[in-house]
C-alpha positions as CSV (number, residue, x, y, z in Angstrom):
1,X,-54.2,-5.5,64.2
2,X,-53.5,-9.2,64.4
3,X,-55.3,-11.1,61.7
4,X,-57.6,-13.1,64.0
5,X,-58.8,-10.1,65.6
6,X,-59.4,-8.0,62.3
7,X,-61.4,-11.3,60.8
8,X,-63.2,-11.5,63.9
9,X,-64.1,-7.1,63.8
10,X,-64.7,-8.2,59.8
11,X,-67.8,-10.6,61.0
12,X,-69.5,-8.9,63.6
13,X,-69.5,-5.9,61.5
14,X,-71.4,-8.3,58.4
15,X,-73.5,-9.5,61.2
16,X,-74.5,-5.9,62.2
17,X,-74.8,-5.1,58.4
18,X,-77.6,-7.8,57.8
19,X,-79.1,-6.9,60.9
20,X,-79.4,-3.1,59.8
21,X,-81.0,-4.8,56.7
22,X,-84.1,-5.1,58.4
23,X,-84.8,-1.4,58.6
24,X,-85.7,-1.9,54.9
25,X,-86.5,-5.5,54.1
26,X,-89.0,-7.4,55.7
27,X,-87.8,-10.1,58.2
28,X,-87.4,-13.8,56.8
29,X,-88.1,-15.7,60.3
30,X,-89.9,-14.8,63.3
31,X,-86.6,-14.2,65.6
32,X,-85.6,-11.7,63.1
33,X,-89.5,-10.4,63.3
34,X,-88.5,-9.6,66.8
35,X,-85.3,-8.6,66.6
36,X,-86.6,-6.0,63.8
37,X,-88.2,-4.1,66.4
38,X,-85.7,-3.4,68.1
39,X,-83.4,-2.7,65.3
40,X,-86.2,-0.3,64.0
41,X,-87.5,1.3,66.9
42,X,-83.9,1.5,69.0
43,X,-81.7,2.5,66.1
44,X,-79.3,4.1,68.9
45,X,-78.6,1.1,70.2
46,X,-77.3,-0.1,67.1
47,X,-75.5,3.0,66.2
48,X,-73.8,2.6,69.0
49,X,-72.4,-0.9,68.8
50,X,-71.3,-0.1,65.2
51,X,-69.7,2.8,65.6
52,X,-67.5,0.9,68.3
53,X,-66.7,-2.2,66.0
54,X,-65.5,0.8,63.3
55,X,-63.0,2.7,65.6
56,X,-61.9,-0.8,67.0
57,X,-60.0,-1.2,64.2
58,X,-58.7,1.4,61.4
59,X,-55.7,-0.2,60.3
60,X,-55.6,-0.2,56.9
61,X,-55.7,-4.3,55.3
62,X,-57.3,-6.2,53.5
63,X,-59.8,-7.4,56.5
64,X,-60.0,-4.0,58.2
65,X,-61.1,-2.1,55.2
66,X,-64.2,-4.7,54.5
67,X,-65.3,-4.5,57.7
68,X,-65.2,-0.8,57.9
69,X,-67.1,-0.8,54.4
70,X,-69.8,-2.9,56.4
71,X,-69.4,-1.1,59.3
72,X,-70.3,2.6,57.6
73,X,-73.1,0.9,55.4
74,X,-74.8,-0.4,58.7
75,X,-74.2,2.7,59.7
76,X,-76.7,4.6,57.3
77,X,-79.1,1.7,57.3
78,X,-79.8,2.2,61.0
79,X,-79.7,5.8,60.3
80,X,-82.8,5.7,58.3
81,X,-85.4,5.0,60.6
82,X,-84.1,8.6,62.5
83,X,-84.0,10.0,59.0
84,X,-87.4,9.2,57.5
85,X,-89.2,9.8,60.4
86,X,-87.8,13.4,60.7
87,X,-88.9,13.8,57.1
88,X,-92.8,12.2,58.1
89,X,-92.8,14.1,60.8
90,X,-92.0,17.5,59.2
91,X,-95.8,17.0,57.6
92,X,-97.7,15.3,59.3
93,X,-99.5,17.7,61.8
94,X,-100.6,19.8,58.1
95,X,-100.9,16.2,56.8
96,X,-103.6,15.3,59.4
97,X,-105.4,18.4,59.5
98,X,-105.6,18.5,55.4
99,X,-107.2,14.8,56.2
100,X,-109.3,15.2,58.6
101,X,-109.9,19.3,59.8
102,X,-107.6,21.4,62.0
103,X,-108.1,21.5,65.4
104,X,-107.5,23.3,68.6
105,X,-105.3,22.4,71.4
106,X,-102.7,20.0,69.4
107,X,-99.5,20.4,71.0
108,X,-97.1,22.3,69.3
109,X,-94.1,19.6,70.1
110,X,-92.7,18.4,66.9
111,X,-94.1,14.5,66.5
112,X,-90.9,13.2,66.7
113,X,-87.3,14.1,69.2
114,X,-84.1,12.5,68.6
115,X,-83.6,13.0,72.4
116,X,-86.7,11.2,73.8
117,X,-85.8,8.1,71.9
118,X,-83.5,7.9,75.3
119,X,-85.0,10.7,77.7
120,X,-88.5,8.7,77.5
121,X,-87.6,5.4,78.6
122,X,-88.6,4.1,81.7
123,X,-92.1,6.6,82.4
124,X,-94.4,5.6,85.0
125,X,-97.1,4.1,83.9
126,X,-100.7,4.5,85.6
127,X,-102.3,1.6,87.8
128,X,-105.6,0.0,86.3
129,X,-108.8,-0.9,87.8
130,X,-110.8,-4.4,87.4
131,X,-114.0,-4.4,86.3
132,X,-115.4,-7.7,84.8
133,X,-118.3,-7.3,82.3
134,X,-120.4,-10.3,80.1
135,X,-119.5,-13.5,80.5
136,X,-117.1,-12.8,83.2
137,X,-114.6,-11.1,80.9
138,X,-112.4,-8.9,82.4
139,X,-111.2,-5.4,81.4
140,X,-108.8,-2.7,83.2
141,X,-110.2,1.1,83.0
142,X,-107.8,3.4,83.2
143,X,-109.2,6.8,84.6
144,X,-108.8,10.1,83.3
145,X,-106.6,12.7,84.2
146,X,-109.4,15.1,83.7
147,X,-112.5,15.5,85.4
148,X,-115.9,15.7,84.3
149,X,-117.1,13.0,81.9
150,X,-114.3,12.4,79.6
151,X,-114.4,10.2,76.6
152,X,-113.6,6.9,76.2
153,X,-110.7,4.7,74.4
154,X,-111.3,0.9,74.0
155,X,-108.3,-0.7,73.3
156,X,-108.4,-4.4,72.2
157,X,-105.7,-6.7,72.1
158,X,-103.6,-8.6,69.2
159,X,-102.6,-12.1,69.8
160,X,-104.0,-14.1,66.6
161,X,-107.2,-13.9,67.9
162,X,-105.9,-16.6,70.5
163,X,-103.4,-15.4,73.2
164,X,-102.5,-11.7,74.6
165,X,-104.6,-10.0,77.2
166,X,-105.6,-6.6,78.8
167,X,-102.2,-6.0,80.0
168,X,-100.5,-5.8,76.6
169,X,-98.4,-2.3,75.5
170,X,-100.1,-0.5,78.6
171,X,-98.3,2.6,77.9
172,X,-100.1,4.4,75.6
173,X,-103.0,3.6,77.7
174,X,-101.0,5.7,80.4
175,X,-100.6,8.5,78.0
176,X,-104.4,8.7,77.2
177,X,-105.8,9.0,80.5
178,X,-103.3,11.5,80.8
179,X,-104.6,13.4,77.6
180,X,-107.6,13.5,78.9
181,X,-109.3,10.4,77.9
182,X,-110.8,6.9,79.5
183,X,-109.2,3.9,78.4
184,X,-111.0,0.7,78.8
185,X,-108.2,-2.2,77.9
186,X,-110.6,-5.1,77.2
187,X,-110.3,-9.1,77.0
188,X,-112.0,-11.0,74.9
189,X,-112.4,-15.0,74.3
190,X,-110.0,-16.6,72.3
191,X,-109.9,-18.5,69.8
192,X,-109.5,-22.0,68.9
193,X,-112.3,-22.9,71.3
194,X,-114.4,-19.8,70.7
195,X,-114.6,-19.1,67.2
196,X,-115.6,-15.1,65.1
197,X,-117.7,-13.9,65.5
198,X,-117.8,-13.9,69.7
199,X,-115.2,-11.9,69.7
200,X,-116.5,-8.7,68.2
201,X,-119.7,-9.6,69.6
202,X,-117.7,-9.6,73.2
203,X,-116.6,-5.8,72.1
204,X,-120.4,-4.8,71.9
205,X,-120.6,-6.2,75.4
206,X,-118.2,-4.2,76.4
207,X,-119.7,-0.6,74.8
208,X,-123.0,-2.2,76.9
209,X,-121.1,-2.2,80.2
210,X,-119.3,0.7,79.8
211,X,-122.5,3.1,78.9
212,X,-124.7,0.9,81.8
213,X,-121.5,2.1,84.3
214,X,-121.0,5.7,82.9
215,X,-122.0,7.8,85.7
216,X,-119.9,6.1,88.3
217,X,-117.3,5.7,85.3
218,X,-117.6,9.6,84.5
219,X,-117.7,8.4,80.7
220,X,-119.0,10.7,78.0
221,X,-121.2,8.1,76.4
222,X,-121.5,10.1,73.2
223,X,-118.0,9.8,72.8
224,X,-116.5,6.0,72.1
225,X,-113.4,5.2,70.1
226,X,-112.1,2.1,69.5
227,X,-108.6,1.0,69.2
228,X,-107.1,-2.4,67.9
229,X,-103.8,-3.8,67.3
230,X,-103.2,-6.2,64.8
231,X,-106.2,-9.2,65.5
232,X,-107.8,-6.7,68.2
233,X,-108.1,-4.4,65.0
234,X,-109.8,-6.5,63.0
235,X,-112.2,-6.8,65.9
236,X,-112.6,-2.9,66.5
237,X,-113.0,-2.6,62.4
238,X,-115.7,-4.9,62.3
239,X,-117.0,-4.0,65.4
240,X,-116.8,0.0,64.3
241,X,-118.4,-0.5,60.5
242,X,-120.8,-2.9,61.4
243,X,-122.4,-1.7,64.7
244,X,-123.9,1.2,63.3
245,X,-123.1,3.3,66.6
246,X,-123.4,7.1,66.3
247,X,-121.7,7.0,69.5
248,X,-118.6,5.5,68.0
249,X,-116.5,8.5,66.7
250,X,-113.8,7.0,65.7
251,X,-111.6,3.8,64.9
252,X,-107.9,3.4,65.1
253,X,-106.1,0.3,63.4
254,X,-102.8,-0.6,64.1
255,X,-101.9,-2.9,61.7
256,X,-104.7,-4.8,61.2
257,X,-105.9,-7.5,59.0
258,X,-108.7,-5.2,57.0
259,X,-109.8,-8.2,54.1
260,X,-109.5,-11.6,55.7
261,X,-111.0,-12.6,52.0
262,X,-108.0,-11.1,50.0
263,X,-105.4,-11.9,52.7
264,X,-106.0,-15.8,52.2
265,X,-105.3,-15.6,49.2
266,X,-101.7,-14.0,50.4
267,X,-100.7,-15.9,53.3
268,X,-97.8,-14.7,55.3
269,X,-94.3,-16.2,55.2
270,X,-94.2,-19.5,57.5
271,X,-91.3,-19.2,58.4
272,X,-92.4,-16.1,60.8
273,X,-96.5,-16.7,60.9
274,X,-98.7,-19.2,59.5
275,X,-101.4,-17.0,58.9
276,X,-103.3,-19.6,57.0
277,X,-103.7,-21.6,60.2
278,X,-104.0,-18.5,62.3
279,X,-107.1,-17.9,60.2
280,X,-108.9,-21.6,60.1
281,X,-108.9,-21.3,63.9
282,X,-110.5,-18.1,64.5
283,X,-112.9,-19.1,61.7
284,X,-113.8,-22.2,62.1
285,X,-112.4,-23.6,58.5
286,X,-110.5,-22.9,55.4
287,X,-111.7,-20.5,52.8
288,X,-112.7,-23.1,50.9
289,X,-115.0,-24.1,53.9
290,X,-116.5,-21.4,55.1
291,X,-116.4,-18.7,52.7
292,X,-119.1,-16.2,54.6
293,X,-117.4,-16.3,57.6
294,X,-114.4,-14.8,55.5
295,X,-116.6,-12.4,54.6
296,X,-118.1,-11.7,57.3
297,X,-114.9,-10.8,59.3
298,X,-113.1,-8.5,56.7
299,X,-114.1,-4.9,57.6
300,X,-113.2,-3.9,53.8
301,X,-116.8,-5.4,53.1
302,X,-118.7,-2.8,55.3
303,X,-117.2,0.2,54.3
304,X,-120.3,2.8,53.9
305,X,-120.5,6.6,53.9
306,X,-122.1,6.7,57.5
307,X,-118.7,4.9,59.0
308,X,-116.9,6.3,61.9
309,X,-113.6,8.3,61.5
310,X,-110.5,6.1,60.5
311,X,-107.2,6.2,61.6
312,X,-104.8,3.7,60.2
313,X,-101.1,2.6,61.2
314,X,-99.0,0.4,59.4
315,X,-95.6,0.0,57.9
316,X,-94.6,-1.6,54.3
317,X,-92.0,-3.9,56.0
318,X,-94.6,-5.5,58.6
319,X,-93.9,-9.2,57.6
320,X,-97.2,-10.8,59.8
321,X,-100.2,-8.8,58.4
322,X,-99.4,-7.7,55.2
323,X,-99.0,-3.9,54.2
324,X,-102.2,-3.5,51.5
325,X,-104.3,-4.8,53.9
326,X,-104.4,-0.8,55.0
327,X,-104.2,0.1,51.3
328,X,-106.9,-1.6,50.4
329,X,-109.0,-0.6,53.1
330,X,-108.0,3.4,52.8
331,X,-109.6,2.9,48.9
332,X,-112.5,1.7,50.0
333,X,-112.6,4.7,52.5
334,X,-111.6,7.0,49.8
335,X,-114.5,5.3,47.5
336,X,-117.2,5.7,50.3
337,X,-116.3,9.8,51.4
338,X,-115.0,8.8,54.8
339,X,-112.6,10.7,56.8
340,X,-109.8,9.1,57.4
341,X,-105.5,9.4,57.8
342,X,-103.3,6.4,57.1
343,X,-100.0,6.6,58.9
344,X,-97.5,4.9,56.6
345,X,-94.8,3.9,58.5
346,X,-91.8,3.8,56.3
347,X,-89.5,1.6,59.2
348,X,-92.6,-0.1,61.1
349,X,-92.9,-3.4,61.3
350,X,-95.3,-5.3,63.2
351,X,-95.6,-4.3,66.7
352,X,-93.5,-0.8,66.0
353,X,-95.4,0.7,68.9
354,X,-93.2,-1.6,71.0
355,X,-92.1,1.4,72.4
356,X,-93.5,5.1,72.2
357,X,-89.8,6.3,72.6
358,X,-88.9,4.7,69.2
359,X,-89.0,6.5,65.2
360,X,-92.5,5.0,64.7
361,X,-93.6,4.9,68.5
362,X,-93.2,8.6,68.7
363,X,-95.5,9.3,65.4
364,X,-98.3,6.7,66.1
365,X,-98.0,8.2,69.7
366,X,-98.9,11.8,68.0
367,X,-101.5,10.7,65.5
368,X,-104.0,9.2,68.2
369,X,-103.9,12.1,70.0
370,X,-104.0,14.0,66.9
371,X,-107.0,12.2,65.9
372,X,-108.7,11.5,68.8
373,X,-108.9,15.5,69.1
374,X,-110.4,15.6,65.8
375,X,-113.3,13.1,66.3
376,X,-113.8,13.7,69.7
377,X,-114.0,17.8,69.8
């Protein structure tokens, strides 16, 4: 091997070593935020390129050897996400029934497959329907594969409280309605201009229209559950511990900010999200400001016995909404007797769910349903 070449084999394979570095570190920018989920969630695709750099060059000298050093320590790295899902996955379905009851009708498919990391891409995904409800807000319903009234999934969006829409990750909406199960993807309005608490006051709006449309919906109006990503969970968590809703059964978070109090106090890293600003603009001012409406938006602060069901998601590498966000909120749900399952994701970053085909996709993809059989029965 010439010396250029092995030099040049010698730095890709460092790059692709730092890269595999974000299966265990949190990312340092917000690029490398994004380029973590796909290092995280499409190991393969890594594995791949490695494994090619490696057998480019075996000749033994004094470039070739560190690169293949790099090359094989990448190598494990984006191993792990495969490996320590396999291992979560092993215990989770006795896991979730220890946590919240066992349950009839759970498949029997293991929560995670090697093979549909690849066989799973590219699923159609179900058309939505418009409806529009208060203030001219607009949300797509996804219909049930199954007749008869069905319950419902609301899914609300993240964004910092100010961008996304109805339209974002609409696959697991696709695999809901196929379960079984409504799905009402809702907007909301965003802030800088409309400041909290419209927006969980725009979810009640939303239960309002659904339940007023039920019969030509075919929705089970006992049966709501509401589903947040990131912002859109700290709207559904406030929403479900503060509406007082028998109807609600249930509340899914994927990793959302729980105690808007605490996490001032812990700002994210600039560099990726400036959570401090994030925060004055959904709020209205700094903590300093407006202390109450701090308060008033971090579910943590209305815990009690009578709330719904609790299903959190969230990984210790998520660099935008901090990992004890969850932790703290699972102790207070621990304090107050509710039932609840927190998913720890050991490789999931923000937006793991990126893709239900990836290590975390699959086992966030298995505990809703696995929970939403449990709270909905």
């Amino acid at each position: 091997m010439h010396t250029f070449t092995s030099m040049l084999r010698l730095v890709l394979l460092i790059i692709v070593f730092l890269l595999s570095l974000l299966t265990v570190y949190r990312a340092p920018t917000y690029h490398l935020w994004l380029t973590a989920i796909v290092v995280t969630e499409f190991p393969w695709i890594g594995m791949i390129i490695t494994t090619a750099l490696i057998l480019w060059g075996y000749k033994v000298d004094k470039y070739a050897t560190a690169g293949t050093v790099f090359g094989f320590v990448a190598l494990i790295l984006l191993l792990s996400p495969i490996v320590r899902v396999m291992s979560l996955s092993s215990e989770l379905k006795q896991d979730m029934d220890v946590a919240l009851g066992a349950v009839e009708g759970v498949s029997e498919e293991a929560p995670f497959s090697i093979s549909k990391m690849i066989t799973g891409i590219g699923a159609k995904q179900q058309e939505s329907q418009l409806y529009f409800y208060a203030n001219r807000l607009a949300l797509d319903f996804y219909k049930s594969k199954r007749s008869g009234k069905r319950p419902c999934v609301i899914v609300v969006h993240g964004g910092s409280w100010a961008g996304g829409d109805s339209k974002q990750l609409p696959e697991l909406n696709t695999v809901l309605a196929k379960e079984g199960y409504h799905v009402a993807s809702i907007n909301y309005r965003l802030a800088p201009d409309i400041k909290s608490p419209a927006q969980v006051e725009d979810l009640g709006k939303a239960i309002h229209y659904l339940r007023e449309h039920a019969e030509e919906l075919g929705i089970d109006t006992s049966r709501f559950v509401l589903l947040g990503r990131s912002a859109g969970a700290q709207i559904t968590l406030v929403g479900a511990y503060t509406f007082h809703d028998p109807s609600i059964k249930g509340v899914i978070s994927f990793y959302g900010p729980a105690d808007m109090v605490w996490g001032n106090s812990l700002p994210a890293n600039k560099l990726v999200f400036d959570s401090r600003k994030v925060m004055v603009d959904y709020l209205g001012g700094t903590y300093e400001e407006v202390p109450q409406q701090y308060f008033n938006s971090s579910a943590i602060e209305f815990v009690t016995p009578q709330a719904p069901a609790t299903l959190l998601i969230h990984g210790p590498i998520d660099p935008l909404v901090h990992y004890d966000h969850s932790t703290r909120l699972s102790a207070r749900l621990v304090k107050n007797h509710v039932p609840y399952y927190f998913l720890s994701l050991p490789c999931g970053t923000h937006g793991c769910d990126y893709t239900l085909n990836g290590p975390s996709g699959q086992l966030t993809t298995y505990s809703v349903l696995r929970f939403l059989k449990s709270v909905c029965k």
